[in-house]
SEFIZA-3560 file (N, C-alpha, C; in Angstrom, 3 decimals):
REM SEFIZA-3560
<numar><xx>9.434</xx><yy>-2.890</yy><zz>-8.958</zz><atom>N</atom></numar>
<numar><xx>8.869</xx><yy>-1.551</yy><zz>-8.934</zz><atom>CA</atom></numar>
<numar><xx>8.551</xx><yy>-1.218</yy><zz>-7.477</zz><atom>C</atom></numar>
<numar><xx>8.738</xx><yy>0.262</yy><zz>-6.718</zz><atom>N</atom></numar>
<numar><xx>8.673</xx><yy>0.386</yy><zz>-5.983</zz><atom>CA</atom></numar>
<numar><xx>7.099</xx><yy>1.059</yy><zz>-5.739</zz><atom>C</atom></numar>
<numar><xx>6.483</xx><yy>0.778</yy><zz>-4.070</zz><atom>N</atom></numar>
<numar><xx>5.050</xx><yy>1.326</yy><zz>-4.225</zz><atom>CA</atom></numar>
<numar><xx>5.240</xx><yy>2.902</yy><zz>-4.547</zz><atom>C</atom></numar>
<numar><xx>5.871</xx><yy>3.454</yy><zz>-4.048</zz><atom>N</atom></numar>
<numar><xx>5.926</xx><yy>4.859</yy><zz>-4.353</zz><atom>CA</atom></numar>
<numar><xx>5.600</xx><yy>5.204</yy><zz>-6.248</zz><atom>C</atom></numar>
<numar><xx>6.490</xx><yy>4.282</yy><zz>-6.948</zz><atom>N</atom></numar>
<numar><xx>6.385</xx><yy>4.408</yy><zz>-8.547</zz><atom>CA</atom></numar>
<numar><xx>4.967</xx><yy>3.995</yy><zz>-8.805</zz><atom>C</atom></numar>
<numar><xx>4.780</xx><yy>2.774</yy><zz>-8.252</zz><atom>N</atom></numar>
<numar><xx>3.280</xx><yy>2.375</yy><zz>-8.845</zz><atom>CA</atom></numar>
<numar><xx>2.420</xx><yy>3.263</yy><zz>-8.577</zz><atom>C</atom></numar>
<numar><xx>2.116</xx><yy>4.107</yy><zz>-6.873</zz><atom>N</atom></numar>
<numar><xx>1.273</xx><yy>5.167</yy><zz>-7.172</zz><atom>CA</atom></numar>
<numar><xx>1.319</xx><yy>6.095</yy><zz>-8.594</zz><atom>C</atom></numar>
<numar><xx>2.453</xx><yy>6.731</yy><zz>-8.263</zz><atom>N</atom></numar>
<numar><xx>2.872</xx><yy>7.517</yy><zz>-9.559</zz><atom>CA</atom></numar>
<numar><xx>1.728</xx><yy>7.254</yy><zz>-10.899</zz><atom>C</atom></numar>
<numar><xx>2.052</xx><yy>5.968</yy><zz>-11.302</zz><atom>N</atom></numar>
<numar><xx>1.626</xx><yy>5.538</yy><zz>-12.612</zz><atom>CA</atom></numar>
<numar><xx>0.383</xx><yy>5.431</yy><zz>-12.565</zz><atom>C</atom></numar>
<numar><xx>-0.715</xx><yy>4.753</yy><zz>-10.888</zz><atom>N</atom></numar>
<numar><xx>-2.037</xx><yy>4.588</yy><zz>-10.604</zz><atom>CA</atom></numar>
<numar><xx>-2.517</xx><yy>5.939</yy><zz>-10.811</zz><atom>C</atom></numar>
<numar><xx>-1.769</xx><yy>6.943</yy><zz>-9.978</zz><atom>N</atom></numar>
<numar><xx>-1.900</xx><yy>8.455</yy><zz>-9.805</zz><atom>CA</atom></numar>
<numar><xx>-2.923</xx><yy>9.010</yy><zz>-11.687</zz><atom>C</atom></numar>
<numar><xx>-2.439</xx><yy>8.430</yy><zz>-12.663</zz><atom>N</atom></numar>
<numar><xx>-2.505</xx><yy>8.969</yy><zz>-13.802</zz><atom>CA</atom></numar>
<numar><xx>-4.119</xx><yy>8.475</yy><zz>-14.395</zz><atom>C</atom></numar>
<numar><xx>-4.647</xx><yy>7.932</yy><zz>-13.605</zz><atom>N</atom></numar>
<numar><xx>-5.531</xx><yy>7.160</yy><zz>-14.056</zz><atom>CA</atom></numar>
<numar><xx>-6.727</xx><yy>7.830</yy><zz>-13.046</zz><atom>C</atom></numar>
<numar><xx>-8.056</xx><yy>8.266</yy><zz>-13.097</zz><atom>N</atom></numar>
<numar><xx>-9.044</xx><yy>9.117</yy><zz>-12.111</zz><atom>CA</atom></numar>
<numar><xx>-9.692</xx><yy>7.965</yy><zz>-11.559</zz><atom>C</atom></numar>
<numar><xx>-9.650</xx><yy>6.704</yy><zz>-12.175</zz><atom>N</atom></numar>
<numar><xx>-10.342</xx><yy>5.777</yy><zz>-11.300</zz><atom>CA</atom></numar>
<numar><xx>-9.554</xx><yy>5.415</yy><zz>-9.736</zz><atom>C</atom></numar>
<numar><xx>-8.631</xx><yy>5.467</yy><zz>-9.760</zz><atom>N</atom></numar>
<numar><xx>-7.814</xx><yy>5.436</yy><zz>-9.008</zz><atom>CA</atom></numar>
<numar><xx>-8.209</xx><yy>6.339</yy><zz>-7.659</zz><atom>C</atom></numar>
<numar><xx>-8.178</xx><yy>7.630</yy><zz>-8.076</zz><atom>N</atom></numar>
<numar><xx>-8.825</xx><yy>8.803</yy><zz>-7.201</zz><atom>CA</atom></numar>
<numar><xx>-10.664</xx><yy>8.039</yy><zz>-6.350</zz><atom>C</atom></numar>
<numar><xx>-11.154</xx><yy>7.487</yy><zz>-7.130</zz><atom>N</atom></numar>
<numar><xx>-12.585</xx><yy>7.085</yy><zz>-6.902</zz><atom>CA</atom></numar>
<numar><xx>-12.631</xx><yy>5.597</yy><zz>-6.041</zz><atom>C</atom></numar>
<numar><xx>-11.344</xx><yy>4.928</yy><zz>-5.892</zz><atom>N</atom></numar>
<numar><xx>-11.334</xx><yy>3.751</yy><zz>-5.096</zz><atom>CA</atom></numar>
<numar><xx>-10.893</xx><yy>4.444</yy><zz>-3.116</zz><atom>C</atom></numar>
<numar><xx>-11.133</xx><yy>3.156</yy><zz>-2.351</zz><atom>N</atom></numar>
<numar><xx>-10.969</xx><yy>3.614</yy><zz>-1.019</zz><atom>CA</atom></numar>
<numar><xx>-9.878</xx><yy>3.068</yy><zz>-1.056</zz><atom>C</atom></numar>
<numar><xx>-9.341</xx><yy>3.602</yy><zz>0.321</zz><atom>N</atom></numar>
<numar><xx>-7.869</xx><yy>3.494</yy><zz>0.456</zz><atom>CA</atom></numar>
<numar><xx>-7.369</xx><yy>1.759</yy><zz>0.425</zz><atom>C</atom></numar>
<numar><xx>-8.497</xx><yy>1.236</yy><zz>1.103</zz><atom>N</atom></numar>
<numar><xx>-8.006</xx><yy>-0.316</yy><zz>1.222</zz><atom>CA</atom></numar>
<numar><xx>-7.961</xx><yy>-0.833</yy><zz>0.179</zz><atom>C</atom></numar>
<numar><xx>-8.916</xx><yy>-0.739</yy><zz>-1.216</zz><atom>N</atom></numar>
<numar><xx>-8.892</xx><yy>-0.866</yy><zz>-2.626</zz><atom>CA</atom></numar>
<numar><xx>-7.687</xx><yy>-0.538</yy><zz>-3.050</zz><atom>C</atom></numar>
<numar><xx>-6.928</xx><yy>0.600</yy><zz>-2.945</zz><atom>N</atom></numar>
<numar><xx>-5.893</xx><yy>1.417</yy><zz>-3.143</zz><atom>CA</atom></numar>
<numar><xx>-4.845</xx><yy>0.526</yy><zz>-2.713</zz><atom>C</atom></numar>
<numar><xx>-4.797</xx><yy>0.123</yy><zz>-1.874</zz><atom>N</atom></numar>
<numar><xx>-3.727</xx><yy>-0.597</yy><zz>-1.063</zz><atom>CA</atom></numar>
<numar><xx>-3.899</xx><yy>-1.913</yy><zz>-1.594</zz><atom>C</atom></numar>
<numar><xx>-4.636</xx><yy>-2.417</yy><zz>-2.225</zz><atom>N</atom></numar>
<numar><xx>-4.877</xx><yy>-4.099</yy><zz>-2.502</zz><atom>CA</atom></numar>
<numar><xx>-4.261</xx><yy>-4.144</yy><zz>-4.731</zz><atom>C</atom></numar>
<numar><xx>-5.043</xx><yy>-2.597</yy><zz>-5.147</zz><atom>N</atom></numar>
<numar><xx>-4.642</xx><yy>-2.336</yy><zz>-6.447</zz><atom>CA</atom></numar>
<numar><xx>-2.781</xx><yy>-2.549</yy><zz>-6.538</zz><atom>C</atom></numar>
<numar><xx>-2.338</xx><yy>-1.277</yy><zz>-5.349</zz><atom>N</atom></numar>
<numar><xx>-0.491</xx><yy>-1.072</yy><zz>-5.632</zz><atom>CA</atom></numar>
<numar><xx>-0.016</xx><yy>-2.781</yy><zz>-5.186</zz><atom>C</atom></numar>
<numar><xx>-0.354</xx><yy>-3.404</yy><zz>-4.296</zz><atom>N</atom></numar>
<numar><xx>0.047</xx><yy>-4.841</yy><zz>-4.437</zz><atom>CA</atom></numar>
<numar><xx>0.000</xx><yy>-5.825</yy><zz>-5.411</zz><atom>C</atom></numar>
<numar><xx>-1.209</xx><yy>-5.478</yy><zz>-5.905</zz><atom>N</atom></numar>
<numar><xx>-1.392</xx><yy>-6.051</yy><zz>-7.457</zz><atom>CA</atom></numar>
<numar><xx>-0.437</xx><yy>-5.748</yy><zz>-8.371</zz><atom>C</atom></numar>
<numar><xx>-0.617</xx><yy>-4.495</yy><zz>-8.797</zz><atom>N</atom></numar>
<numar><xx>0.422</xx><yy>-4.182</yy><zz>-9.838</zz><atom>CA</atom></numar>
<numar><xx>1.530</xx><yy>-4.448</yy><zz>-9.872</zz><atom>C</atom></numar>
<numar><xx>2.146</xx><yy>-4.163</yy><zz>-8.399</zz><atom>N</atom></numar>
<numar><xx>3.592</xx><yy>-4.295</yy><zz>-8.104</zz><atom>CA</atom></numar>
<numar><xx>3.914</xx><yy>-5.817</yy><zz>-8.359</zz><atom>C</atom></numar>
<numar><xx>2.625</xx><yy>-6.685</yy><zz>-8.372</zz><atom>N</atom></numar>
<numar><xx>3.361</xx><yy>-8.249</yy><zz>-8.459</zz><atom>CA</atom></numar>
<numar><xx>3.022</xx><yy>-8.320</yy><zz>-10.032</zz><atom>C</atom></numar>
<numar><xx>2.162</xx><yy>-7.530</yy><zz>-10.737</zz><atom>N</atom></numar>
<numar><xx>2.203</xx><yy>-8.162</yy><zz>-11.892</zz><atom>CA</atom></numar>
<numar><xx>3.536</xx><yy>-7.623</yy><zz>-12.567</zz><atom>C</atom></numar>
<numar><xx>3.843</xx><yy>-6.359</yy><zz>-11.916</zz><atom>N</atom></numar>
<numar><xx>4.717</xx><yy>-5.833</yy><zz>-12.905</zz><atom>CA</atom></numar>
<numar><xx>5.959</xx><yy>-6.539</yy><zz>-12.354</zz><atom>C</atom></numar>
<numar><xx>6.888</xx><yy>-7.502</yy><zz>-11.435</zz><atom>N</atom></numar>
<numar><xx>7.488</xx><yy>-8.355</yy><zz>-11.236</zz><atom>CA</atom></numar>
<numar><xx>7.647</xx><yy>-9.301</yy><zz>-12.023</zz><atom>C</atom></numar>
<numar><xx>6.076</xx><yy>-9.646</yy><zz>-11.909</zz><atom>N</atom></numar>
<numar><xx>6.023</xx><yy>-11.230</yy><zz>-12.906</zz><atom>CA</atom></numar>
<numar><xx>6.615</xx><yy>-11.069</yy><zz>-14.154</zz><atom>C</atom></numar>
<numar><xx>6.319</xx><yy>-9.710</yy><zz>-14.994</zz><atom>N</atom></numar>
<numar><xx>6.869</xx><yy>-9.124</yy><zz>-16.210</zz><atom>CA</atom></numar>
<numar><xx>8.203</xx><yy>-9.419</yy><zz>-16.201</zz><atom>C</atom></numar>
<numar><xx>8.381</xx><yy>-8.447</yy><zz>-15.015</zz><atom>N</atom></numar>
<numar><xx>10.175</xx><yy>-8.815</yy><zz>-14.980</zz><atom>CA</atom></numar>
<numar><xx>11.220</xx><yy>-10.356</yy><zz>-15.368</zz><atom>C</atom></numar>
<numar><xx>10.297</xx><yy>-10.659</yy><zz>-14.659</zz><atom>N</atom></numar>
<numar><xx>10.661</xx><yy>-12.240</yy><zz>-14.502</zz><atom>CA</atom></numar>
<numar><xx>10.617</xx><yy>-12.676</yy><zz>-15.598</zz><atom>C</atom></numar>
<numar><xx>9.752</xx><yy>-12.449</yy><zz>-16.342</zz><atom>N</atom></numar>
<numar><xx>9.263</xx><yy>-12.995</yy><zz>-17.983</zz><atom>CA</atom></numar>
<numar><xx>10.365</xx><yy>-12.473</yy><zz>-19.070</zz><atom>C</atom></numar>
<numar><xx>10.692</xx><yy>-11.534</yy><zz>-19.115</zz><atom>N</atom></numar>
<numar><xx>10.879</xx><yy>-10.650</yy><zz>-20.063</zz><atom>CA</atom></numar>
<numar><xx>12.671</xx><yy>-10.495</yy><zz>-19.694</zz><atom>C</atom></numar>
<numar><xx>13.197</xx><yy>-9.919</yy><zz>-20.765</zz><atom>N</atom></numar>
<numar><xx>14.563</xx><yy>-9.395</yy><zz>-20.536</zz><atom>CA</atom></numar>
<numar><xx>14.717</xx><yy>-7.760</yy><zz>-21.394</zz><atom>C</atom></numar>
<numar><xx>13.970</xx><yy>-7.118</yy><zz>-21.298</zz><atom>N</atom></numar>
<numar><xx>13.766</xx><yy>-5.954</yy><zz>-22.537</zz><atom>CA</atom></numar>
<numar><xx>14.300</xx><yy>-4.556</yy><zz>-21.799</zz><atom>C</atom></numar>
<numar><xx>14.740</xx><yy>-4.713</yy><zz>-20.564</zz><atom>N</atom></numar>
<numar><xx>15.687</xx><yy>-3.817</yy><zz>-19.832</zz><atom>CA</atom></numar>
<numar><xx>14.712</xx><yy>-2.604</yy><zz>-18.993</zz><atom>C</atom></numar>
<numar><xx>13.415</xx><yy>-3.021</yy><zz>-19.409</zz><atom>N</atom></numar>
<numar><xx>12.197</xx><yy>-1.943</yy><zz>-18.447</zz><atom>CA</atom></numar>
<numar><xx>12.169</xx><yy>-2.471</yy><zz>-17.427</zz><atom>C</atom></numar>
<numar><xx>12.772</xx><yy>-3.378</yy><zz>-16.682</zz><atom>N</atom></numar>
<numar><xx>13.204</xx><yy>-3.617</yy><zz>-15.175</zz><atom>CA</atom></numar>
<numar><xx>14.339</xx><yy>-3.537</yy><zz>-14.845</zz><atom>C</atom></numar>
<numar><xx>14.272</xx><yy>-3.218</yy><zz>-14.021</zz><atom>N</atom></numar>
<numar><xx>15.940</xx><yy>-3.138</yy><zz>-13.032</zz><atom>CA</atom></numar>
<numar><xx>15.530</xx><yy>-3.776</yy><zz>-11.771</zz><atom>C</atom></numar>
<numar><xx>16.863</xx><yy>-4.457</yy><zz>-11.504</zz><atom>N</atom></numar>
<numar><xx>16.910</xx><yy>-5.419</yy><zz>-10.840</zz><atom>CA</atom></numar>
<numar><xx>16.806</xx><yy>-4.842</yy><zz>-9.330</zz><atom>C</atom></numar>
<numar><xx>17.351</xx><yy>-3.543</yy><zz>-8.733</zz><atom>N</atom></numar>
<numar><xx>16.629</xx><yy>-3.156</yy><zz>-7.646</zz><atom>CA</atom></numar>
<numar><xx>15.137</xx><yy>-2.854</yy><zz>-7.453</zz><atom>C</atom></numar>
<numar><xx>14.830</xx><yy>-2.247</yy><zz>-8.540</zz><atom>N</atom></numar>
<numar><xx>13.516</xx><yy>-2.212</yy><zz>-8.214</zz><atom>CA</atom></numar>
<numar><xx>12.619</xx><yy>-2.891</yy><zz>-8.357</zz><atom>C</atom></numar>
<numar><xx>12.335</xx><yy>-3.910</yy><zz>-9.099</zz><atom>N</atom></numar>
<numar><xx>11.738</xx><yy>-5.479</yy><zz>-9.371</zz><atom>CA</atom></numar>
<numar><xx>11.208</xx><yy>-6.053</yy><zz>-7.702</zz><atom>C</atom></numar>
<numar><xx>13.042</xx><yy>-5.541</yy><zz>-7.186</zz><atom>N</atom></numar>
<numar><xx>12.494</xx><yy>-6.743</yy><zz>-5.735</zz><atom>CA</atom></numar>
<numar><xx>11.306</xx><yy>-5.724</yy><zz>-4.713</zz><atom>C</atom></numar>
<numar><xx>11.486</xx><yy>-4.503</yy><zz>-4.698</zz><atom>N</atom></numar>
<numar><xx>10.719</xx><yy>-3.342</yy><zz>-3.892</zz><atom>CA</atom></numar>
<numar><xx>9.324</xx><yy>-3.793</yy><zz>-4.158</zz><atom>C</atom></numar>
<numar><xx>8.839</xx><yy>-4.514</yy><zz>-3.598</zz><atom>N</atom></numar>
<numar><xx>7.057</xx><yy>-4.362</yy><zz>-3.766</zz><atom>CA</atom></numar>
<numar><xx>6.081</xx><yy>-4.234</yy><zz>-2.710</zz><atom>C</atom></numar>
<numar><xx>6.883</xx><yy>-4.275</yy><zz>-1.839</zz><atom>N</atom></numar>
<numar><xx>6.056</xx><yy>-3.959</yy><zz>-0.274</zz><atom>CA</atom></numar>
<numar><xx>4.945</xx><yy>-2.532</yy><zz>0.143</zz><atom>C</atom></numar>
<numar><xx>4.156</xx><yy>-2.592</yy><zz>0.513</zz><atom>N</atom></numar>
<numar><xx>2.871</xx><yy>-1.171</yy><zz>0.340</zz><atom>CA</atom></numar>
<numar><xx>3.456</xx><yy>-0.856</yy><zz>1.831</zz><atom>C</atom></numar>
//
């Protein structure tokens, strides 16, 4: 997943809005690795293989 998408999806959520940017920046690293790890786990086609590797903030 790319950081741009993970905002997207953080974007949807108001807590998100209420964290500081460095929080912000430590959350999209998070996600982006959990939602990898998924990848890695899983074969159910909600990853694609370019975007899996994109996780850099």
């Amino acid at each position: 997943m790319t950081s741009r998408k993970a905002i997207q999806v953080l974007m949807l959520s108001p807590i998100y809005f209420k964290l500081k940017p460095l929080d912000r920046k430590q959350l999209i690293e998070h996600y982006c690795n959990l939602f990898a790890e998924v990848c890695k786990r899983s074969n159910n086609g909600i990853c694609e293989k370019s975007d899996s590797a994109k996780t850099s903030v």
